[in-house]
KOLVO-908501 format. One record per residue: x, y, z of N, C-alpha, C, O, CB in turn; residue number from 1; residue in one letter. Coordinates in Angstrom, 2 decimals, m for minus. Atoms other than C-alpha are relative to their C-alpha. Last residue first. Glycine has a CB too. Layout:
BEGIN
<rec n_c1="X" n_c2="Y" n_c3="Z" ca_c1="X" ca_c2="Y" ca_c3="Z" c_c1="X" c_c2="Y" c_c3="Z" o_c1="X" o_c2="Y" o_c3="Z" cb_c1="X" cb_c2="Y" cb_c3="Z" n="NUM" res="A"/>
...
***
This chain:
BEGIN
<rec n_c1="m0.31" n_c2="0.78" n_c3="m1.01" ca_c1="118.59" ca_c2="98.22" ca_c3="77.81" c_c1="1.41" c_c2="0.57" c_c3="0.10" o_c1="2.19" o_c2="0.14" o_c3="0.95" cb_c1="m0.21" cb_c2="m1.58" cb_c3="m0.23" n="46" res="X"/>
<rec n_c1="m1.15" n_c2="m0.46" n_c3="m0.53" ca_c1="117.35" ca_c2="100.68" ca_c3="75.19" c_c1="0.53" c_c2="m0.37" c_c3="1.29" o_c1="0.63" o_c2="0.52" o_c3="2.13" cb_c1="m0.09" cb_c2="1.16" cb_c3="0.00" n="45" res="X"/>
<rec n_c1="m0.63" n_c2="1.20" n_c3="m0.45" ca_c1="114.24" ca_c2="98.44" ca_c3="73.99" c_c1="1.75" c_c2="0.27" c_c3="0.43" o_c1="2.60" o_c2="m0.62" o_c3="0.52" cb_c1="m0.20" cb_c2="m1.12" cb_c3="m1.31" n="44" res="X"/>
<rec n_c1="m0.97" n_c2="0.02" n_c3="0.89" ca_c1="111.70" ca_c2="101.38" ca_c3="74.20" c_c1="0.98" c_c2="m1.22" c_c3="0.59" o_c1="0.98" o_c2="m1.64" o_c3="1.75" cb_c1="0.67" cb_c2="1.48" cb_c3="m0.15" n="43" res="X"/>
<rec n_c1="m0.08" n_c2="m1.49" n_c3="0.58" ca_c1="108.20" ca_c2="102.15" ca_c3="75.73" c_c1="1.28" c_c2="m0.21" c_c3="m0.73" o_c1="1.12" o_c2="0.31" o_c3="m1.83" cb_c1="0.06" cb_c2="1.35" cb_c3="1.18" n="42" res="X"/>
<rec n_c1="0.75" n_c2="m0.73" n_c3="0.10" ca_c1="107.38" ca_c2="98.48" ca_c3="76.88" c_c1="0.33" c_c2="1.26" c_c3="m1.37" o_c1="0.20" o_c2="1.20" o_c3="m2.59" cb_c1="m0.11" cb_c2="0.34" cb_c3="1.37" n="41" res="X"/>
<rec n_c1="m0.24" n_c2="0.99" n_c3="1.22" ca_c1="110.79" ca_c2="97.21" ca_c3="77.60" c_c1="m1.08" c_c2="0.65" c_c3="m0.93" o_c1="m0.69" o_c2="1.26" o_c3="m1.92" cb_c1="m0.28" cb_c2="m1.81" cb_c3="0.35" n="40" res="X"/>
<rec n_c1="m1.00" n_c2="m0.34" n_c3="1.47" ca_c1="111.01" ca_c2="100.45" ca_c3="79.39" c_c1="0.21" c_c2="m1.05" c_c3="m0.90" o_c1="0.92" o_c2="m0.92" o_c3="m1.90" cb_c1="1.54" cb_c2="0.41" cb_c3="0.31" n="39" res="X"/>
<rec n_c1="0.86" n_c2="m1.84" n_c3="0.95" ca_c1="107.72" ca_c2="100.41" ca_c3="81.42" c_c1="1.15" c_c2="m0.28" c_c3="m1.02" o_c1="0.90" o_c2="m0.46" o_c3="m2.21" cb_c1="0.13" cb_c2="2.36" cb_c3="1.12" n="38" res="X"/>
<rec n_c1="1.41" n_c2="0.25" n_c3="1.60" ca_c1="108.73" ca_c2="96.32" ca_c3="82.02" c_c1="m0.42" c_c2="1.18" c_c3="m0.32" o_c1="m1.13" o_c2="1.26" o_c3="m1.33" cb_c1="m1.71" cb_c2="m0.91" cb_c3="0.29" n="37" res="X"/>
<rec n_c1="m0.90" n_c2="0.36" n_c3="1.36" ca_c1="112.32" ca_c2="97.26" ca_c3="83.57" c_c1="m1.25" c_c2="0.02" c_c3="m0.91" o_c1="m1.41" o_c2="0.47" o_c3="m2.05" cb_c1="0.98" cb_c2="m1.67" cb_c3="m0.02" n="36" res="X"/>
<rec n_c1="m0.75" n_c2="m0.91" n_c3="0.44" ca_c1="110.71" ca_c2="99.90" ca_c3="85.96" c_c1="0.52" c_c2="m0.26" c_c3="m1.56" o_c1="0.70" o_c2="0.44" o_c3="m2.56" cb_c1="1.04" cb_c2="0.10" cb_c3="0.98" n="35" res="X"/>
<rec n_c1="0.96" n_c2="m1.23" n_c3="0.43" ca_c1="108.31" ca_c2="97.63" ca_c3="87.61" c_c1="0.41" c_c2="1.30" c_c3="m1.71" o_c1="m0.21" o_c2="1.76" o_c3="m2.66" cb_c1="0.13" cb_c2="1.04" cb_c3="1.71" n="34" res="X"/>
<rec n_c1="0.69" n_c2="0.97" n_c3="0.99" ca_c1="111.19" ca_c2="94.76" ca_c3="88.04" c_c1="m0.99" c_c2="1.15" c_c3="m0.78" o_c1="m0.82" o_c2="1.48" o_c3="m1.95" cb_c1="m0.96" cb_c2="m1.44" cb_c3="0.88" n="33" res="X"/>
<rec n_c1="m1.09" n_c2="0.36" n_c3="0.78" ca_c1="113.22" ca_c2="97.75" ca_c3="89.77" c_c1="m0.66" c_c2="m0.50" c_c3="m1.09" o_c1="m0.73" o_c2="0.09" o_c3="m2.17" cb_c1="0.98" cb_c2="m0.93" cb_c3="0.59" n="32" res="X"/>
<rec n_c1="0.14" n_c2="m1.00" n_c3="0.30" ca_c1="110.25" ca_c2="98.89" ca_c3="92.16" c_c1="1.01" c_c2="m0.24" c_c3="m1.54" o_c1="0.57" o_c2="0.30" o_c3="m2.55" cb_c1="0.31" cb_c2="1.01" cb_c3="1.23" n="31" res="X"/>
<rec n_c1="1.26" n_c2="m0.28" n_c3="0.87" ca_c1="109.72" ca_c2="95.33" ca_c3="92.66" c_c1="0.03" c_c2="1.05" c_c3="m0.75" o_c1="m0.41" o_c2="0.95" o_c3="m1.89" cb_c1="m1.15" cb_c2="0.15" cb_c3="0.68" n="30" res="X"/>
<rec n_c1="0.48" n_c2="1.12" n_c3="1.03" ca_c1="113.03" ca_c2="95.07" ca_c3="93.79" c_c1="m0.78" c_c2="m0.03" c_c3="m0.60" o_c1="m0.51" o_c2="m0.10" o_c3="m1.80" cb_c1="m0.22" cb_c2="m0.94" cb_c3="0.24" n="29" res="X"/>
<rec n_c1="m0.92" n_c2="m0.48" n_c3="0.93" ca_c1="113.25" ca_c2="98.06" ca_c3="95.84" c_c1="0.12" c_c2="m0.50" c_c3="m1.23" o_c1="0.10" o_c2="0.12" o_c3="m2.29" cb_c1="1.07" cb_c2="m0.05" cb_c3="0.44" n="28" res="X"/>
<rec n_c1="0.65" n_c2="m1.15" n_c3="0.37" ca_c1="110.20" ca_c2="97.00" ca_c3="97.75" c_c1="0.87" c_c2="0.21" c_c3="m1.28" o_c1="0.43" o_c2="0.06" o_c3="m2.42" cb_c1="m0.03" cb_c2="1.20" cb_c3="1.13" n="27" res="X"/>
<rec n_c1="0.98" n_c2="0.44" n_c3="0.95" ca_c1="111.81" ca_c2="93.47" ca_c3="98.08" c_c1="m0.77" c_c2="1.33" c_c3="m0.98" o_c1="m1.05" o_c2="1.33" o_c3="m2.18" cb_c1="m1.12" cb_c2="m0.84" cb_c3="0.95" n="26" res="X"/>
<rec n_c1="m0.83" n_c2="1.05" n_c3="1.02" ca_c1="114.97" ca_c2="94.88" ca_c3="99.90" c_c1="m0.96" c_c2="m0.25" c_c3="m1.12" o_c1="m0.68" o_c2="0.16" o_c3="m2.25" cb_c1="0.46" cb_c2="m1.58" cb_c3="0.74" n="25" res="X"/>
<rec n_c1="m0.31" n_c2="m1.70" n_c3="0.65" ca_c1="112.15" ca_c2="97.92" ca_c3="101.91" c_c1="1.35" c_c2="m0.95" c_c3="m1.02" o_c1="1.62" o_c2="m0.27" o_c3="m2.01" cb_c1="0.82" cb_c2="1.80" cb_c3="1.69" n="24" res="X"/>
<rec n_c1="1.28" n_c2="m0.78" n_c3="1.32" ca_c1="110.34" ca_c2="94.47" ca_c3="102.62" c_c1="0.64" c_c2="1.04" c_c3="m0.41" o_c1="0.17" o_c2="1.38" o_c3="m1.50" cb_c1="m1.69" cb_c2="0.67" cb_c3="0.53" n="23" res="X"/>
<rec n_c1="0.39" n_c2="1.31" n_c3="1.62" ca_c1="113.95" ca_c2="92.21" ca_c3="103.55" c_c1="m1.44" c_c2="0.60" c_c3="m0.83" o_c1="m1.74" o_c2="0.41" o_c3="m2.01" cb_c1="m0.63" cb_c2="m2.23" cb_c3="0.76" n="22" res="X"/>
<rec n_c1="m1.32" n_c2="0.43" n_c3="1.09" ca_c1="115.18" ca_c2="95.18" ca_c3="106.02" c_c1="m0.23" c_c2="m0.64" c_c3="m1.35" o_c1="0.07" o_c2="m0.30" o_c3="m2.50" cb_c1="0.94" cb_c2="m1.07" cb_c3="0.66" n="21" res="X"/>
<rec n_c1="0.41" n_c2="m1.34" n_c3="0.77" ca_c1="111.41" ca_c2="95.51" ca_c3="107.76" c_c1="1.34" c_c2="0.46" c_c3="m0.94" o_c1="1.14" o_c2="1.18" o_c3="m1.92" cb_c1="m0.43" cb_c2="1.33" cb_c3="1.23" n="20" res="X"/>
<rec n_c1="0.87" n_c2="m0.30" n_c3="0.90" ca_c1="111.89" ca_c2="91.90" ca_c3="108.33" c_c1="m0.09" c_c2="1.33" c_c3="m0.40" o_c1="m0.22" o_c2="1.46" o_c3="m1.62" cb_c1="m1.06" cb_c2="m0.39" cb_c3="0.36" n="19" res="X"/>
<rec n_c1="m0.26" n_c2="0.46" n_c3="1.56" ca_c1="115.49" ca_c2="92.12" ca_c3="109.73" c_c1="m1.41" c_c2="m0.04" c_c3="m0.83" o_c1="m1.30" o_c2="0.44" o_c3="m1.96" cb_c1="0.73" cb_c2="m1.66" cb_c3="m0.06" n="18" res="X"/>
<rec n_c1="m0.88" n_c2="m0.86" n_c3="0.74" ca_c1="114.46" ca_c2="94.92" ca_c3="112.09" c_c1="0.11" c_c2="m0.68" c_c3="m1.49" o_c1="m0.14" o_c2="m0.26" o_c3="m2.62" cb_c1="1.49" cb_c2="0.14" cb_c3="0.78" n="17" res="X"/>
<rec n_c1="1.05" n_c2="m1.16" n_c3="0.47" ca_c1="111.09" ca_c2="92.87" ca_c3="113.67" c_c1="1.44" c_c2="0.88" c_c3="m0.90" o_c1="0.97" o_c2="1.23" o_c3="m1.98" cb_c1="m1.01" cb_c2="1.13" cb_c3="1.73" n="16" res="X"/>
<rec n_c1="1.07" n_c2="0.31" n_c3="1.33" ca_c1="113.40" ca_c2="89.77" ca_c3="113.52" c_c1="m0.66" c_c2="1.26" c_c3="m0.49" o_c1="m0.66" o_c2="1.63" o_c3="m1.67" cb_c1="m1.32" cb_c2="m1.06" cb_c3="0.43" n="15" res="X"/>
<rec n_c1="1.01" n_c2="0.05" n_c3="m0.60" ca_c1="115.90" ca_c2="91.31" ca_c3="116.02" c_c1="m0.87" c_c2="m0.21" c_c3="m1.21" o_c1="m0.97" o_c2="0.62" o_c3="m2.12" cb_c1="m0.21" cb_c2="1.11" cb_c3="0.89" n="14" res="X"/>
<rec n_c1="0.98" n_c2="m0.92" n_c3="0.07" ca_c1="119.41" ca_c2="92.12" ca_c3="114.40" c_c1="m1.11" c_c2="m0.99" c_c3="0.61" o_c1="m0.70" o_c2="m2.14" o_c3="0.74" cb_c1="m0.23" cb_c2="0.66" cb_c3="m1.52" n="13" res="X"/>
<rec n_c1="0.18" n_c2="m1.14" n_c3="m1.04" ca_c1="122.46" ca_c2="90.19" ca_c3="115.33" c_c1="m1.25" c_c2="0.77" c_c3="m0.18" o_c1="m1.38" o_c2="1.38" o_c3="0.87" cb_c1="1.15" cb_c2="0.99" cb_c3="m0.06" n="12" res="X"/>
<rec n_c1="m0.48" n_c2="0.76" n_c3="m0.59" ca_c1="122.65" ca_c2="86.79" ca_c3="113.24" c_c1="m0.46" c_c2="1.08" c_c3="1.03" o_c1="m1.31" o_c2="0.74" o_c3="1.86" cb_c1="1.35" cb_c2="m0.57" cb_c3="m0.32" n="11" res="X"/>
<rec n_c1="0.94" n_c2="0.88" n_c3="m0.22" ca_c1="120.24" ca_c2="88.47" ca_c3="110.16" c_c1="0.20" c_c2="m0.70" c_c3="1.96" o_c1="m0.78" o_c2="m0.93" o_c3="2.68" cb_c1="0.28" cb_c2="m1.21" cb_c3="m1.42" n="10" res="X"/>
<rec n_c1="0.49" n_c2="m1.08" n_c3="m0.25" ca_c1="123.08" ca_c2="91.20" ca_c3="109.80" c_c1="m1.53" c_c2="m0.56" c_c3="0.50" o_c1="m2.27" o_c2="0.17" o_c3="1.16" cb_c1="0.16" cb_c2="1.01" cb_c3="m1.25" n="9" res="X"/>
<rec n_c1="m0.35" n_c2="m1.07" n_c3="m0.91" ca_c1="125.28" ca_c2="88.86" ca_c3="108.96" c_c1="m0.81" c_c2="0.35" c_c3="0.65" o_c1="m0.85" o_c2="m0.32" o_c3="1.68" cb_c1="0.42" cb_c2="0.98" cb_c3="m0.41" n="8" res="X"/>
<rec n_c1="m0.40" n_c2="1.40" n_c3="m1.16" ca_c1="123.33" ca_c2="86.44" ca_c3="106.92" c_c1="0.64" c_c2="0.48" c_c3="1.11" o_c1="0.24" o_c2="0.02" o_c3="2.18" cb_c1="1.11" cb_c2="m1.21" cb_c3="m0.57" n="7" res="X"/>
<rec n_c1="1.92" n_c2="0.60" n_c3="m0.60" ca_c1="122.09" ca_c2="89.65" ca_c3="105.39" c_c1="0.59" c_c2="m1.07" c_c3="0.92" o_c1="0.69" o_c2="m0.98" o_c3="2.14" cb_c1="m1.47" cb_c2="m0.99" cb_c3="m1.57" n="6" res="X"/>
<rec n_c1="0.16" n_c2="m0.84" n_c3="m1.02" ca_c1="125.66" ca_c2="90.57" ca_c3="104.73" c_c1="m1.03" c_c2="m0.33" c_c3="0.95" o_c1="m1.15" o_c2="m0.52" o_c3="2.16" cb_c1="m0.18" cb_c2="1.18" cb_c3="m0.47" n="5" res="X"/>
<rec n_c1="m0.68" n_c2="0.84" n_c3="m1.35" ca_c1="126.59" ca_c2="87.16" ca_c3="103.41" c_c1="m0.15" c_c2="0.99" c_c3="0.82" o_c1="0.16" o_c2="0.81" o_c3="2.00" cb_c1="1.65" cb_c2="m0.58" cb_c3="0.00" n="4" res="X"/>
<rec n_c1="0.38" n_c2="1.00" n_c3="m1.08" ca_c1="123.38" ca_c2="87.61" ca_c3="100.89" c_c1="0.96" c_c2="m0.26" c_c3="1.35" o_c1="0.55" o_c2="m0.85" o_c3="2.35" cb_c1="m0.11" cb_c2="m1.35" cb_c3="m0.72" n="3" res="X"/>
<rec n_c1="0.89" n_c2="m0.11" n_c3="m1.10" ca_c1="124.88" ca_c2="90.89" ca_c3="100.27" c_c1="m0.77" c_c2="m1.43" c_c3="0.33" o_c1="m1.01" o_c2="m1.62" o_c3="1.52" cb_c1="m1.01" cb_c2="1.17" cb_c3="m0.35" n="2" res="X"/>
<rec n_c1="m0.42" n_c2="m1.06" n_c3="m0.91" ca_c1="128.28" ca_c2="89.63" ca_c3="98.89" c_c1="m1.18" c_c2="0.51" c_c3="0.81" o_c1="m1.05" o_c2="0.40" o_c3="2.02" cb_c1="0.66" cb_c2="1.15" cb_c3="m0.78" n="1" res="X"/>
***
């Protein structure tokens, strides 16, 4: 479902938009990945 947005949203937007789309995507991501290893870390309450 969002890859077909992106693919969407990839067709009409202007590179400079879709890249700053796919780092604040990745940002979020990292921020996520970041997040899971403090709590594997500190406790295993998945």
């Amino acid at each position: 479902m969002i890859i077909y947005v992106l693919q969407n949203y990839n067709q009409i937007a202007t590179s400079e938009l879709t890249e700053k789309v796919m780092k604040g995507i990745q940002k979020a991501i990292d921020k996520r990945i970041e997040q899971a290893k403090r709590d594997e870390r500190g406790n295993h309450n998945f």
